[in-house]
Steps between C-alpha positions, in 0.01 A plus 500: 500500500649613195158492324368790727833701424404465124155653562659797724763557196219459244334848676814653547564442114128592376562831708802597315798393799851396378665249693880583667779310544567469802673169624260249660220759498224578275447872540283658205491901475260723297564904465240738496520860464223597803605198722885470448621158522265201602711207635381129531701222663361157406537185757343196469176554639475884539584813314601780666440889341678784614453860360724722669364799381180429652666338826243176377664141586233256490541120499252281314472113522206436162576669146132618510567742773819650312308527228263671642755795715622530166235586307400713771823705522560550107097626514493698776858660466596486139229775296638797731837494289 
């Protein structure tokens, strides 16, 4: 399993996240001036995004699919700054 937590954390890096410290957790935050904080908690076979701002907590089990919300949210969201 830990090869499809690499892949998650390989998007999460190409898309500019940081990774906490937070104990036993792998949590990985991004700021962004129109969306506020975007939160993502990484488990072994899911990630989980949360964007309080938004209300937005979606779970995702492939890296495909977070890659795609992603792009989809800095696109949509990010050129009204």
């Amino acid at each position: 399993m830990r090869k499809y937590s690499t892949m998650i954390e390989k998007v999460l890096r190409r898309h500019n996240f940081w990774q906490q410290k937070n104990g036993g957790q792998k949590i990985y935050m991004k700021h962004s001036t129109s969306l506020g904080g975007i939160y993502v908690i990484v488990r072994q076979t899911k990630a989980l995004v949360w964007i309080p701002e938004l209300r937005i907590f979606r779970e995702f089990t492939r890296a495909s699919q977070l890659e795609r919300f992603l792009s989809l949210i800095e696109n949509r969201l990010e050129p009204f700054m």
